[in-house]
N, C-alpha and C positions, 0 to 999 in steps of 0.2 A: 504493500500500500504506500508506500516512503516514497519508491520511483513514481507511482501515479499523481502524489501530492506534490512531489516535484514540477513534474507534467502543468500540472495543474497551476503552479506558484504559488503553491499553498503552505508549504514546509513551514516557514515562521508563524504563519499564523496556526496552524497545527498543534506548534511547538509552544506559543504564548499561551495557548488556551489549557492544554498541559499543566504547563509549570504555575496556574490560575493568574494570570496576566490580563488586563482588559485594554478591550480591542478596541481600536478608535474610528472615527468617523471615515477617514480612509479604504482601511481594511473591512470596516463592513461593505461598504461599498464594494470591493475586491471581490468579496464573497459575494454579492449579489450578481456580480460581472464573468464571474467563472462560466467557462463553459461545462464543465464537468461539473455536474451535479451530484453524482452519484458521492466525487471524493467530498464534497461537501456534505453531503449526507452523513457519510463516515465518520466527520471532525463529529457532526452537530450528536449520531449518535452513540460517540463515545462520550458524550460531555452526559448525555441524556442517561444513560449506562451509568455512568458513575455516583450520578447523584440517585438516581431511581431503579436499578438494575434494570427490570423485568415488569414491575409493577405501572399498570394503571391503569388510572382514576377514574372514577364517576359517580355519580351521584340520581337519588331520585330525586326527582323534582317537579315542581307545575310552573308553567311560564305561563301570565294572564298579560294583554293589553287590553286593562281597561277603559283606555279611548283613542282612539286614533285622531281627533278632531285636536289640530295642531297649527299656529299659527308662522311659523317656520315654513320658510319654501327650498329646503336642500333639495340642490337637482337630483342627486341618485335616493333620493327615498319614492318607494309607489306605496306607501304605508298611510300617508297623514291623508288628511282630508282638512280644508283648511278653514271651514265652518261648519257649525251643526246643522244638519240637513240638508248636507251636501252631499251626493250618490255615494254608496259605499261609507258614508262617516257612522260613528257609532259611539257611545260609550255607555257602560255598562253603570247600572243603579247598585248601591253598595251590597242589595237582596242579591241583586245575581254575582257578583261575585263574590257573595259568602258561599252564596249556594254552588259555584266551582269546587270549592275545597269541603263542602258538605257531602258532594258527591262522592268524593273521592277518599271518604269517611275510615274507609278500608286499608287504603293503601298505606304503605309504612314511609311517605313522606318525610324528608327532611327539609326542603327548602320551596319556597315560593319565590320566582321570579317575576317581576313585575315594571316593565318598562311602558312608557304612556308621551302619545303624543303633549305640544305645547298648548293645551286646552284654556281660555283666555274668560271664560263663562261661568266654571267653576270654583266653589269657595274654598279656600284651604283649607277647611274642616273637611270636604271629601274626603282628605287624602291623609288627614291624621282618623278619620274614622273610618277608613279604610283598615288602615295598619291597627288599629286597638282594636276591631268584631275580626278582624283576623287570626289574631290573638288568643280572642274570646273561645272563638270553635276549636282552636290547636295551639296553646301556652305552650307547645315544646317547637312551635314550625318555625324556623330562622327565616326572617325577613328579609332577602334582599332584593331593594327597589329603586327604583327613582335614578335615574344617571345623573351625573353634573352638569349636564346642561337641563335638566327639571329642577335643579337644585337653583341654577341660577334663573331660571324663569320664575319659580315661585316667590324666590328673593327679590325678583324685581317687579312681580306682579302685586305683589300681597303687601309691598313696602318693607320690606323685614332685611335684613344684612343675611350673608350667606350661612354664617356661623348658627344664627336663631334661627332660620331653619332647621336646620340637620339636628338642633338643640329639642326643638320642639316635633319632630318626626320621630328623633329616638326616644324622646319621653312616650310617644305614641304607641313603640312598638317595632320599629326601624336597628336593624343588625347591621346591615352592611349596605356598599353600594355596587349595582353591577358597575363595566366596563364602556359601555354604549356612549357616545359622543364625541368619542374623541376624534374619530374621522383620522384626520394627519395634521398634527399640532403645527407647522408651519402658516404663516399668516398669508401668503401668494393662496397656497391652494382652499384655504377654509373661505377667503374673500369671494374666489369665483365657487365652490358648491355649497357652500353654508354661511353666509354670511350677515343670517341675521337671527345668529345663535350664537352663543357664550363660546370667546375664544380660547387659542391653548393654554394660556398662561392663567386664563378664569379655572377652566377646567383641572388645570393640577393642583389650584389655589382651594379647590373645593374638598379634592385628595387628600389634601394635607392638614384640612382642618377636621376631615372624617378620619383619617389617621390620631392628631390628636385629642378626638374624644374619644379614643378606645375601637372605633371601627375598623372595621379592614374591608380594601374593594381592591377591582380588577381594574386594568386595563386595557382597551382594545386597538386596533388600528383598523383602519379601511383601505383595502392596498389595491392596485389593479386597474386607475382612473387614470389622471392627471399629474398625479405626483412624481420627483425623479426618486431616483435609486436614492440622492443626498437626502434629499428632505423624508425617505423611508427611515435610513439611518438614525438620521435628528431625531426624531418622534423615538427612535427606539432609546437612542442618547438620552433623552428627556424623561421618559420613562426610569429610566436605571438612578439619572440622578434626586427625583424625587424621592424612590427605594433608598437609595442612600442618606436624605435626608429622613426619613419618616420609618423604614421598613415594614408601612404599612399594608404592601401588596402582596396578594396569593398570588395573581396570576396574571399573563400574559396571555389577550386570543384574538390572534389575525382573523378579520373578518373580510372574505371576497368579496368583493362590487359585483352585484347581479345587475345588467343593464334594462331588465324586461319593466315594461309600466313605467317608467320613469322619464326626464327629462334630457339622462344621459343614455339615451336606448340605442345611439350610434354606433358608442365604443364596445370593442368584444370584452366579456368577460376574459378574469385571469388563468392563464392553463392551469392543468395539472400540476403542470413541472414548475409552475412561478409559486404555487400554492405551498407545496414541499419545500422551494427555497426560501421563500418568507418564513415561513416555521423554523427553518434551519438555523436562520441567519439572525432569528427572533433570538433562540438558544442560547446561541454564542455570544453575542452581542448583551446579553440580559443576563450577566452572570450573578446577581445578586437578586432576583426573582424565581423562586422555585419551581413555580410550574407554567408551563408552554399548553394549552388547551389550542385541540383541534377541532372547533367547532362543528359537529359534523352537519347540522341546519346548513352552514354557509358553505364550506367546500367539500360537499359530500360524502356519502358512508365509505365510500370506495377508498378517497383519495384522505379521508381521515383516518383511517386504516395505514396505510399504508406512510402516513406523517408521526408514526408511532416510530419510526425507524428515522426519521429523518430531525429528533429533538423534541416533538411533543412525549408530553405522557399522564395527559386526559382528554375523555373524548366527550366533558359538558356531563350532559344528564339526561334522562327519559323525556325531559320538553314539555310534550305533552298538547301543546295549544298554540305554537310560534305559528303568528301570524307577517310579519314584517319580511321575512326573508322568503314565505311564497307568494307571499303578493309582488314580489321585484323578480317573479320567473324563476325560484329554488322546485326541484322535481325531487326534493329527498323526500323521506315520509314528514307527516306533522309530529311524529311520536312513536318514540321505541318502549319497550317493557326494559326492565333490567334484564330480565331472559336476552332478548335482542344482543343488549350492549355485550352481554360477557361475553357473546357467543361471537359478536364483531370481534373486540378485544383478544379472545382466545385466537381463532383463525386469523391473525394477524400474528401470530407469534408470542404473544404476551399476557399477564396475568391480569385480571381484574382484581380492581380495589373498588369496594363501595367506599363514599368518604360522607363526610358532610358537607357543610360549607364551609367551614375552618378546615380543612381537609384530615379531621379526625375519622380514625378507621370506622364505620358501622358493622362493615362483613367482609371477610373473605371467602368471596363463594367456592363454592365445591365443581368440580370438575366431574365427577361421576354424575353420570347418568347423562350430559351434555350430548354426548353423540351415540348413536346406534349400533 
């Protein structure tokens, strides 16, 4: 493998990542520019190997959008609807979505995820009586909701500073925050597809202050549009230096641009092989965030599979309800069982972890009986 990473001009950077050396905006770059993917791979899952051998991740879960009516006009979203009673717009009464997690009465549940267009109509008490009858029906379900950029809408909708928010959500009921808005923290590309939504600097501003009340969230990226390779790196740069100030992040999860329904319906989605090397390059680049999630909603069962070898090592959770990534043209299912996942996971070469949302173990499933 020595002469291919040669080949490749990968030998130092191989060797950095080795001896735990962090790689600069450069060298990420480098790696995104390789043509060999495969020796990329190798680096990203020896690094993956070392920290996780064999093991991963997932979780049960329920993901609700309870409204898509949003007054944000991001070009790659086919998700919002920009007033109520506009075709396709919705938002759900706080009856129906107790009665989602009512249903689901049975299931062994750990987390509720809960991302929501920028709804301008609604009173802030939705969404703290949202999270307390959430509570009410399942005192043990970990809340995580609301991205930073609801965080900064809410703050600027309802008058409140970002901090009283997140202050008065977690009194509510409020665990953690997902990853969602972060798009690509450079201000070129957020001005032309999101630009009239909370910027990169708002967005890690919001991280850091859910970091110091005790919370933990993700981060995500949107890759595949507009952005260059520099401004992928940055955003990953940015990410790692946050960790470093706060070490408040679980996770890292590349999210592909679907161009279906949307404004940007021109440009092609991202391959296969771009999918794997963002995850790769996500890895090595993020040496002080432990885990790499390959969402399999957004770059399919197939090619999240198969991104298990390439530096991730979780593949998300059962879902259950994602609505956002099949309205922008995703053909994955809306929902796997745990059955599903272990059985993707296993036939991929590796082990399943049930986790939670702090990625404490639930179960190590059994491997008997699995196949015939």
């Amino acid at each position: 493998m020595r002469a291919r990473l040669k080949t490749a001009g990968l030998v130092d950077i191989a060797d950095k990542v080795e001896s735990r050396e962090r790689l600069s905006l450069d060298e990420g770059v480098r790696l995104f520019e390789t043509p060999d993917l495969l020796a990329l791979g190798w680096i990203a899952n020896r690094e993956r190997e070392r920290r996780h051998g064999d093991r991963t991740y997932f979780n049960h879960n329920l993901r609700l959008e309870a409204t898509n009516v949003c007054e944000a006009s991001c070009l790659f979203c086919s998700f919002a609807r920009l007033k109520p009673g506009d075709p396709g717009a919705h938002t759900m009464t706080l009856e129906q979505v107790f009665g989602k997690l009512r249903q689901r009465g049975d299931e062994p549940l750990t987390e509720i995820h809960i991302v929501n267009g920028l709804h301008p109509e609604l009173p802030f008490s939705y969404y703290t009586d949202l999270l307390s009858g959430l509570k009410a029906i399942r005192p043990g379900i970990h809340l995580k909701c609301f991205t930073a950029v609801e965080i900064a809408f809410f703050a600027d909708h309802y008058g409140k500073t970002d901090r009283d928010v997140l202050v008065e959500l977690k009194a509510a009921g409020l665990d953690s925050l997902p990853g969602g808005g972060a798009e690509i923290f450079a201000a070129r590309v957020r001005q032309k597809i999101c630009h009239d939504k909370c910027d990169g600097p708002r967005y890690l501003s919001i991280h850091r202050i859910a970091h110091a009340l005790g919370m933990r969230t993700n981060v995500t990226m949107l890759y595949g549009h507009i952005e260059t390779l520099e401004e992928r790196v940055d955003h990953l740069l940015q990410t790692r230096a946050l960790q470093d100030d706060t070490g408040g992040l679980q996770a890292f999860i590349p999210l592909a641009f679907h161009p279906d329904n949307n404004q940007m319906r021109k440009l092609p989605p991202p391959s296969a092989s771009e999918t794997l090397r963002v995850h790769a390059v996500a890895r090595l680049v993020l040496d002080n965030v432990d885990h790499i999630k390959a969402y399999w909603i957004s770059c399919g069962v197939e090619v999240a599979q198969t991104a298990l070898w390439f530096g991730a090592d979780d593949l998300d959770g059962t879902v259950q309800e994602e609505t956002i990534y099949h309205m922008a043209g995703s053909s994955t299912p809306t929902a796997l069982s745990t059955g599903d996942i272990e059985r993707l996971i296993r036939d991929a070469g590796r082990e399943p972890i049930e986790r939670d949302t702090l990625y404490n173990v639930v179960r190590v499933p059994s491997a008997v009986g699995l196949r015939a």
